[in-house]
C-alpha positions as CSV (number, residue, x, y, z in Angstrom):
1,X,-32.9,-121.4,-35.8
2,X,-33.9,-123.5,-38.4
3,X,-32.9,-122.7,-41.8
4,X,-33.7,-125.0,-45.3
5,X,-31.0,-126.9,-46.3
6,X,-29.7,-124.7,-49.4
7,X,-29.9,-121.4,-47.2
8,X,-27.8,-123.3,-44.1
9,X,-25.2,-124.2,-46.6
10,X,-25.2,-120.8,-48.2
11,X,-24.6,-119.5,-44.1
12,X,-22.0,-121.7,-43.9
13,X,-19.9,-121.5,-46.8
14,X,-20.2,-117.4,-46.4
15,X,-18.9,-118.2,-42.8
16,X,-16.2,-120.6,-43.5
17,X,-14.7,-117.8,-45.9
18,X,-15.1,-115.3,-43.5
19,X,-17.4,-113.2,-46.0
20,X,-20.0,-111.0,-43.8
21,X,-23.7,-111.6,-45.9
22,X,-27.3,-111.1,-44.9
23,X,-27.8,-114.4,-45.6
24,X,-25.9,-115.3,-42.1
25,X,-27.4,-111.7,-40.6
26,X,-30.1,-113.5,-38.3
27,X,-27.8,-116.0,-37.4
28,X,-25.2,-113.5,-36.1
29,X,-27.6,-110.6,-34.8
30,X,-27.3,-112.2,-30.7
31,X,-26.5,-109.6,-28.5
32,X,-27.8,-106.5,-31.2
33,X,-31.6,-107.0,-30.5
34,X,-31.9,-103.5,-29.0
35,X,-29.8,-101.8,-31.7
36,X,-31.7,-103.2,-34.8
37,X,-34.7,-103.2,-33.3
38,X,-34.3,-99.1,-32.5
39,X,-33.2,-99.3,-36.7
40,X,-36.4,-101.2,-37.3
41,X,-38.7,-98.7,-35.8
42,X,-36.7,-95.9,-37.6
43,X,-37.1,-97.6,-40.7
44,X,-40.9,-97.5,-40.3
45,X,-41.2,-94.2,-39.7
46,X,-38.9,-93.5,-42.8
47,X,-42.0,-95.4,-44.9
48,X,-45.1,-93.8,-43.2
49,X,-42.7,-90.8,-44.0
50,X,-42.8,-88.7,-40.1
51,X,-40.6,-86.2,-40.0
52,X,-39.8,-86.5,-36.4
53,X,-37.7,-89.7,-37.3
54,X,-33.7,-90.2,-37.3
55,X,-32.8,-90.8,-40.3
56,X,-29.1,-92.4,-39.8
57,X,-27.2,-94.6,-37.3
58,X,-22.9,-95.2,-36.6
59,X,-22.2,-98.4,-35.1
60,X,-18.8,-98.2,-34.0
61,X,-17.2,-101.2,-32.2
62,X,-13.6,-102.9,-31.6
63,X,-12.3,-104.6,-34.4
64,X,-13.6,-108.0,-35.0
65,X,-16.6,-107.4,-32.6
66,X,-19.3,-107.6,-35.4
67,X,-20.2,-104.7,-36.5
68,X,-19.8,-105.4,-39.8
69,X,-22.5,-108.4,-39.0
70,X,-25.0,-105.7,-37.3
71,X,-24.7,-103.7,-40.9
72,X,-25.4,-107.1,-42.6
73,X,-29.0,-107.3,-40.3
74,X,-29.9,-104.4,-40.9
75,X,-29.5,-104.9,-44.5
76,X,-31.0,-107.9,-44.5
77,X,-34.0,-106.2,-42.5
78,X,-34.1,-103.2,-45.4
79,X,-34.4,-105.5,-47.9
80,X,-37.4,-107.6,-45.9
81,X,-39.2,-104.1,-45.4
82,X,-39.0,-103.4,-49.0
83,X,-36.3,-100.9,-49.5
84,X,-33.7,-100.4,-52.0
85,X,-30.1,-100.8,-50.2
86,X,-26.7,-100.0,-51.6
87,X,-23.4,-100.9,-49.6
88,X,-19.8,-100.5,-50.0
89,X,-17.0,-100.3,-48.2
90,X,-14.4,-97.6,-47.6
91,X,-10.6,-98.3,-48.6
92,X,-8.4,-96.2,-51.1
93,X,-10.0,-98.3,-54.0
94,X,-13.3,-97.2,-53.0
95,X,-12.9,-94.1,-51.2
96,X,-15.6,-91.5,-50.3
97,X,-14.6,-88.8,-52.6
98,X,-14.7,-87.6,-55.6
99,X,-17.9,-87.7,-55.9
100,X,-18.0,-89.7,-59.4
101,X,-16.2,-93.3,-57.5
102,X,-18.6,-93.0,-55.1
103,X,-21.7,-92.7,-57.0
104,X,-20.4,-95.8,-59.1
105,X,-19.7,-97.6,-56.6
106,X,-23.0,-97.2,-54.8
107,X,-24.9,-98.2,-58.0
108,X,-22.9,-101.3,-58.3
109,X,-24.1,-102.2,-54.8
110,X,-27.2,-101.4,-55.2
111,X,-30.3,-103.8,-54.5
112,X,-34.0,-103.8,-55.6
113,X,-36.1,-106.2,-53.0
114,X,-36.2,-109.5,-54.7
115,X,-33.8,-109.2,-56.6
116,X,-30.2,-110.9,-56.1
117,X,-28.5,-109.3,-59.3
118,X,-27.0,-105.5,-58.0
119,X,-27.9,-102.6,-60.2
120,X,-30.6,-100.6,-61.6
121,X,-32.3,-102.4,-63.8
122,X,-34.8,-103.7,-61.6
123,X,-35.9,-100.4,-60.1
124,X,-35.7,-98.9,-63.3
125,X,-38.4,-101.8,-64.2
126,X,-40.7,-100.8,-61.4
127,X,-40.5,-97.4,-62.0
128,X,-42.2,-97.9,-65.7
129,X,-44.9,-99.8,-64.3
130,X,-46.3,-97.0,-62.3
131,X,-46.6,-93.6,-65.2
132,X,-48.2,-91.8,-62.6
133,X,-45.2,-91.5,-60.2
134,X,-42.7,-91.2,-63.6
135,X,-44.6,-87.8,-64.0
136,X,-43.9,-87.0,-60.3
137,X,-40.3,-87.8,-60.3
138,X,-40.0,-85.8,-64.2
139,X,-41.3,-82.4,-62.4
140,X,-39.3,-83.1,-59.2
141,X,-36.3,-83.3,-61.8
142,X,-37.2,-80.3,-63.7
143,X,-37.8,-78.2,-60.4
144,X,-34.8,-79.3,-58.1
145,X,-32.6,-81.1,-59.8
146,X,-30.2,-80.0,-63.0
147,X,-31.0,-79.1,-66.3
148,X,-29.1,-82.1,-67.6
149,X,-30.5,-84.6,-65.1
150,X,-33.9,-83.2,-66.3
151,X,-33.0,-83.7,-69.8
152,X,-31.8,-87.7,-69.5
153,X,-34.5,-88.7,-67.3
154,X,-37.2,-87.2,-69.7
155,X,-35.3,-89.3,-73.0
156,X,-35.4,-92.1,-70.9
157,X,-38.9,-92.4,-69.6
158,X,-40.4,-90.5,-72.5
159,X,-38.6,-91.0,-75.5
160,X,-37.7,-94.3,-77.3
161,X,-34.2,-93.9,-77.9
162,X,-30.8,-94.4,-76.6
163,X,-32.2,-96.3,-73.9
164,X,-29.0,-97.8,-72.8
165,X,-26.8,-95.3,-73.5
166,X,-28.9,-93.5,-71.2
167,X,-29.0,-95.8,-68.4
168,X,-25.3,-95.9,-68.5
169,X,-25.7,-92.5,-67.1
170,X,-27.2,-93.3,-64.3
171,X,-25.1,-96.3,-63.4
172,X,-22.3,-94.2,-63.1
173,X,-20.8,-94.0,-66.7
174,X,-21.6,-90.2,-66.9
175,X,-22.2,-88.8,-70.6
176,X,-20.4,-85.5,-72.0
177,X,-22.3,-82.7,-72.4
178,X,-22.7,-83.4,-76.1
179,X,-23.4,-87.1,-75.8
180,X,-26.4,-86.4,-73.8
181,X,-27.3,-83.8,-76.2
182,X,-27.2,-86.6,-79.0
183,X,-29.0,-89.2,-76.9
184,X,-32.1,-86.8,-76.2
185,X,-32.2,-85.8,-79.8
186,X,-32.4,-89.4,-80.8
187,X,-35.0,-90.3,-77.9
188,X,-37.3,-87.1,-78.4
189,X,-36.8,-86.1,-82.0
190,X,-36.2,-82.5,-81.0
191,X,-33.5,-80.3,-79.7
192,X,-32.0,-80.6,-75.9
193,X,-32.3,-77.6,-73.9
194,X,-29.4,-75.4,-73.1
195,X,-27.2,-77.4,-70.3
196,X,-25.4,-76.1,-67.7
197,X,-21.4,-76.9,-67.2
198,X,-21.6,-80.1,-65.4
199,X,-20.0,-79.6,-62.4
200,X,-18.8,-81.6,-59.0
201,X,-22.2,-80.7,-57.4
202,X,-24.3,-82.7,-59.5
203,X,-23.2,-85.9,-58.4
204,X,-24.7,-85.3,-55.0
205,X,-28.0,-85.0,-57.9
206,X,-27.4,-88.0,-58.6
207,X,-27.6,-89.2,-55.2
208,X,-31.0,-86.9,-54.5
209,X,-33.0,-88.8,-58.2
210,X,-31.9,-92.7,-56.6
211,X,-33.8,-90.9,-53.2
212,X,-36.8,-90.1,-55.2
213,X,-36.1,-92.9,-57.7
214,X,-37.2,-95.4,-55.0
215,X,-40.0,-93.7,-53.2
216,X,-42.0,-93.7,-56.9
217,X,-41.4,-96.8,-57.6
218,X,-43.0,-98.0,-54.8
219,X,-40.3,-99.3,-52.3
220,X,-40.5,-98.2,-48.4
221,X,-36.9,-95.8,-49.8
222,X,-33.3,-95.9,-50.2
223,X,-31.0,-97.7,-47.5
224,X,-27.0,-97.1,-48.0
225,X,-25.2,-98.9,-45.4
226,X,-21.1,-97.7,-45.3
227,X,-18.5,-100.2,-43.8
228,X,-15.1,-99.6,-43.1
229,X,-15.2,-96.1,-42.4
230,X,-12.4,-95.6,-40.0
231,X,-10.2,-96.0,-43.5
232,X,-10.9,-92.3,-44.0
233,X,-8.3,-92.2,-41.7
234,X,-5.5,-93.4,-44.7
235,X,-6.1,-90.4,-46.5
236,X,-5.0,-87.1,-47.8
237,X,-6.3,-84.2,-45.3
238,X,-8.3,-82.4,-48.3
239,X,-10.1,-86.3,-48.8
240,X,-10.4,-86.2,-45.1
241,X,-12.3,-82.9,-45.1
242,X,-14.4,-83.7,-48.1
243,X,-15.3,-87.7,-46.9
244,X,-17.0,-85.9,-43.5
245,X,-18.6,-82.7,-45.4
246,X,-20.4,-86.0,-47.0
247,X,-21.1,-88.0,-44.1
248,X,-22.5,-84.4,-42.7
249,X,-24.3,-84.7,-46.0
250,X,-25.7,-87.5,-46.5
251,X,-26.8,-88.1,-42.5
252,X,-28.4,-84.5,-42.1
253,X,-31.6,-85.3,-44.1
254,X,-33.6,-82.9,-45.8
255,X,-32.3,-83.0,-49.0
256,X,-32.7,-86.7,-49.1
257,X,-36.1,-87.3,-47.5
258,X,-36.6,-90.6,-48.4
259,X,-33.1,-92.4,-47.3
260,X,-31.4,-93.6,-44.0
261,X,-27.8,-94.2,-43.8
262,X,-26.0,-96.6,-41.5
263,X,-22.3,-96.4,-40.8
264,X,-20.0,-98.9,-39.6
265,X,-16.3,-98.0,-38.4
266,X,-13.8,-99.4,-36.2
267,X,-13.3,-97.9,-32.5
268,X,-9.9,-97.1,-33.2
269,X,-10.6,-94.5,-35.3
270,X,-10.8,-92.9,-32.2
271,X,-7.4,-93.2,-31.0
272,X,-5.9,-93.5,-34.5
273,X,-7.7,-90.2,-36.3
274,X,-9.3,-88.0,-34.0
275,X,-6.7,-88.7,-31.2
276,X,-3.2,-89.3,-32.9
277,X,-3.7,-87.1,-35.7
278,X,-5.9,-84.6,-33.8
279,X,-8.1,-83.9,-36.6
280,X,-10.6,-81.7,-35.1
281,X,-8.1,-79.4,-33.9
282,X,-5.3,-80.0,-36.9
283,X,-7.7,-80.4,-39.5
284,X,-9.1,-77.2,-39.3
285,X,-6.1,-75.2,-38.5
286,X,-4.8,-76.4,-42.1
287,X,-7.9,-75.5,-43.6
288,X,-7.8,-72.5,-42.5
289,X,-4.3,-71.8,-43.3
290,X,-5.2,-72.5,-47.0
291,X,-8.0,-69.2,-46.9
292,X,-10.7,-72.2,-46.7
293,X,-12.5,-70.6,-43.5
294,X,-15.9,-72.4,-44.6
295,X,-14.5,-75.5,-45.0
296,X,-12.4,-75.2,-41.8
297,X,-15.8,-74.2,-39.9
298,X,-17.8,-77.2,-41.7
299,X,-16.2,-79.9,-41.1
300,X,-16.2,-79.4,-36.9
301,X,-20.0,-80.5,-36.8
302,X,-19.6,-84.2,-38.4
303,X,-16.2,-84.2,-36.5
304,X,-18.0,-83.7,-33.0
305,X,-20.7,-86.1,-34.1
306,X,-18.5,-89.0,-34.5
307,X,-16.4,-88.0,-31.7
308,X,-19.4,-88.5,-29.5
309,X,-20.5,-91.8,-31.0
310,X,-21.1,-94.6,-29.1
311,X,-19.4,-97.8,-29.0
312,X,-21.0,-101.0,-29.2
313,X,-20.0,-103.4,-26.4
314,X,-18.2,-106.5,-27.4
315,X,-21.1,-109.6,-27.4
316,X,-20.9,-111.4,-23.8
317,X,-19.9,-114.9,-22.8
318,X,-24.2,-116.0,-23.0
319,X,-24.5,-114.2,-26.5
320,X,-21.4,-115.8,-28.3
321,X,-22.6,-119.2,-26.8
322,X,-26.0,-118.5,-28.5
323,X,-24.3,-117.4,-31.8
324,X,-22.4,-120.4,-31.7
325,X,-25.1,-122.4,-31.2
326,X,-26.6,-121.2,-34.2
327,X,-23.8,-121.9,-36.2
328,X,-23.8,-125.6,-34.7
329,X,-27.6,-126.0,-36.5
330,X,-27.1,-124.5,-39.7
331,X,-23.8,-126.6,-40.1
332,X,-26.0,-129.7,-39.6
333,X,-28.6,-128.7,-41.8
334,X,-26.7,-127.7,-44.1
335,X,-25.0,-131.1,-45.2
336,X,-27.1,-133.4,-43.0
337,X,-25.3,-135.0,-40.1
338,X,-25.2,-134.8,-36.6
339,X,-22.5,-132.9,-34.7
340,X,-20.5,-135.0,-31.5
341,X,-22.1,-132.5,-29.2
342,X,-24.4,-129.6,-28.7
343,X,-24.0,-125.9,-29.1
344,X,-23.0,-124.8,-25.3
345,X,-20.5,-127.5,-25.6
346,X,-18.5,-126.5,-29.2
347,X,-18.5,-122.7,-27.5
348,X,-16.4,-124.2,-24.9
349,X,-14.1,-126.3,-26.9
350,X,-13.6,-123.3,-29.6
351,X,-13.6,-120.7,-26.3
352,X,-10.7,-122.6,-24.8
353,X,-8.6,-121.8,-27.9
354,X,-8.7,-118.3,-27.7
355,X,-5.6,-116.4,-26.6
356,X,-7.9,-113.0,-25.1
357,X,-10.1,-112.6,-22.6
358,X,-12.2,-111.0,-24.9
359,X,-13.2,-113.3,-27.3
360,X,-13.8,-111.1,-30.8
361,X,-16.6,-112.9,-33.0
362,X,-15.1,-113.0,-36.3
363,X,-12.6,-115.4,-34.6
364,X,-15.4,-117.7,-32.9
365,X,-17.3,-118.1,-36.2
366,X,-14.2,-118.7,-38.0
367,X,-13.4,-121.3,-35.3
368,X,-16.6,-123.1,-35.1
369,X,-16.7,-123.5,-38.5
370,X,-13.3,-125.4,-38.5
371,X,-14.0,-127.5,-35.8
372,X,-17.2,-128.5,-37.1
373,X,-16.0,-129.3,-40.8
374,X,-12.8,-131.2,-39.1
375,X,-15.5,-132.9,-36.8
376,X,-17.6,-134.0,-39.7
377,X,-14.8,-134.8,-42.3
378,X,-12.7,-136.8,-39.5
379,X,-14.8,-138.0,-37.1
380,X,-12.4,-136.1,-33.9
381,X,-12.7,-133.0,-32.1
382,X,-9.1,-130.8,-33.5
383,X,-6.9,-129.2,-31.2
384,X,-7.5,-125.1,-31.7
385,X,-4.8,-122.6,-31.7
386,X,-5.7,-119.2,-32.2
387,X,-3.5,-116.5,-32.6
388,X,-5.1,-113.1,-31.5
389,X,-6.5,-110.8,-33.7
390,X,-4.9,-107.4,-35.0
391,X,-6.2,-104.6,-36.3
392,X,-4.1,-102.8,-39.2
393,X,-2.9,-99.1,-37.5
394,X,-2.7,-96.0,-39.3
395,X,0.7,-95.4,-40.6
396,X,2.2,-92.4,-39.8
397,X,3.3,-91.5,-42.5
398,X,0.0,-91.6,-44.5
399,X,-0.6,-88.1,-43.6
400,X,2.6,-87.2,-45.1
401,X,0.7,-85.6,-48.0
402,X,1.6,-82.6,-50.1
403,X,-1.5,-80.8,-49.0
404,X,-3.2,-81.6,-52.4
405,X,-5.3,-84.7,-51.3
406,X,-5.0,-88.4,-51.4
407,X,-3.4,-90.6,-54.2
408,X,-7.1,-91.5,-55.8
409,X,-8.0,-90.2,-59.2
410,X,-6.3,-86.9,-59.0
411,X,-7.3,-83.1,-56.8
412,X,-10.5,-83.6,-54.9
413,X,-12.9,-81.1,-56.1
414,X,-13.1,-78.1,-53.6
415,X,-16.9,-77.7,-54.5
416,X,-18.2,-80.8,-53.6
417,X,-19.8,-81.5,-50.9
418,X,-20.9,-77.9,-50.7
């Protein structure tokens, strides 16, 4: 692979921190061919919008096998195809629910095509370039989302006004009832229409307008690529319930037409969620216990899809060689020398440090990095020793919760996802 000399240094320096990025995507995609190339195709159907396509993936693998990396490619192949694409990761910072966090969160991940700086403001660009599709999206808003979605989108794009107090809105910083009220006054001149209480349930609004946001603007539609997944795992049980009512959500489709969704957890989740804490069987008993019979009955669908994902297998002996390899050229593009020997040879020197059989590929990357910038700096080949890498378990007494939901930003609301 060869790579200009700003862009191989970028690779590297993303590497050498161990910081997954789409800028090292292609370098680190050996071995996932058949997997992004089965996103790809899904991807175009999601543009020439057929509605026999799939519309989500779950890459599940062992930890520090690279599925983080695959997410990266397939991002980095979103943003090629010209779609908007939003990531985040899952931890008890940035947790699936309630709804509000992880709408914010999304929008401050979020990337127009082109652009490097996350956010709206780009799309939001786009979108008043084309006057035609603003109409289209206005009458989509006023016939299937909220009144008070309805109301901000028609101050923004039709008044002239509390423009930025109104994009604050849609990055996440929600307006009170009566703020909005003020803000479309001020836009429009007139009166805004009665609002409904704003409840839990529009967020996932919120979610449906970015959808349609980036169809009329002209972008193939919206990517959102979740990492970290298995962290669902830490929580409360009603956080539990609510994260896979969402990924049951988000993945089913119809009610966002114009988006794919790829998620990336860690095999163990397995072992760790649905096997030690027996969460299809446990999960809903307590639900059920607590009168919430719907709930209870919901969440068995995304339960039993997740239980049945498959697992990617770990990259073989060939395929790390290769990715190695790669690594071995963009190092010496990136600063301009000549490495002591070729790419088959620094996978041996940094595969006969490794403790496992099973050689994950965050520690070859990290490895080949080291040697090489010990090889270049000193002039001698180092002597590796790598310790194996560990996966953080579950601790047992995570789920040691009241019964009220995780330690986030307070109850989870019971009416979201519905």
């Amino acid at each position: 692979m060869s790579l200009p000399i700003d862009r191989s240094r970028l690779v590297i320096e993303h590497l050498r921190s161990g910081v997954p990025s789409s800028e090292a995507a292609d370098l680190l995609s050996a071995g996932r061919t058949q997997i992004l190339g089965a996103v790809e195709q899904q991807l175009d159907a999601l543009k020439q919008g057929r509605q026999d396509r799939k519309n989500h993936i779950v890459l599940m693998a062992n930890y520090g096998d690279g599925k983080t990396h695959a997410l990266q490619a397939i991002r980095e192949m979103a943003e090629r195809a010209g779609f908007l694409v939003s990531l985040m990761s899952v931890s008890r910072e940035s947790p699936l629910v309630p709804p509000a966090r992880l709408y914010r969160r999304l929008v401050a991940g979020t990337y127009t095509p082109g652009v490097r700086r996350p956010g709206l403001d780009a799309l939001l660009a786009a979108l008043r370039e084309r006057p035609e599709e603003i109409q289209k999206l206005l009458r989509f808003a006023e016939q299937s989302l909220t009144p008070r979605l309805a109301c901000i989108l028609a101050a923004l794009f039709e008044g002239s006004g509390a423009q930025e107090t109104l994009e604050d809105d849609l990055r996440g910083f929600h307006l009170s009832q009566s703020q909005v009220r003020a803000a479309y006054r001020e836009s429009l001149g007139q009166p805004a229409p009665r609002l409904d209480r704003f409840t839990a349930d529009d967020y996932f609004g919120y979610l449906q307008l970015l959808d349609r946001m980036a169809h009329h603007a002209g972008l193939g539609g919206w990517v959102i690529l979740i990492d970290e997944m298995e962290m669902i795992g830490k929580f409360g049980r009603w956080a539990r319930a609510k994260s896979y009512l969402l990924f049951d959500r988000l993945t089913e489709g119809r009610q966002l037409p114009h988006t794919y969704t790829a998620w990336a957890l860690a095999s163990s989740f397995r072992g760790d969620t649905l096997g030690r804490l027996k969460e299809q069987e446990k999960l809903g008993e307590w639900l059920a216990q607590r009168g919430d019979l719907e709930t209870a009955k919901a969440v068995e669908r995304p339960l039993a899809r997740l239980e049945k994902a498959a697992v990617l297998p770990p990259l073989g002996e060939d395929e790390l060689a290769t990715v190695v390899t790669g690594i071995s050229c963009a190092h010496a593009a990136a600063y301009g020398w000549t490495p002591p020997q070729g790419g088959p040879d620094l996978f041996r020197i940094v595969r006969s440090g490794l403790p496992e059989r099973d050689a994950k590929v965050r520690q070859l990357v990290r490895a080949a990095v080291q040697v090489l910038d010990h090889q270049m700096r000193y002039g001698e080949t180092p002597t590796l020793r790598l310790s194996a890498v560990e996966q953080p378990a579950v601790d047992p007494d995570e789920d040691a919760d009241d019964g009220e939901g995780p330690p986030l930003d307070g109850p989870v609301r019971r009416d979201w996802p519905s």
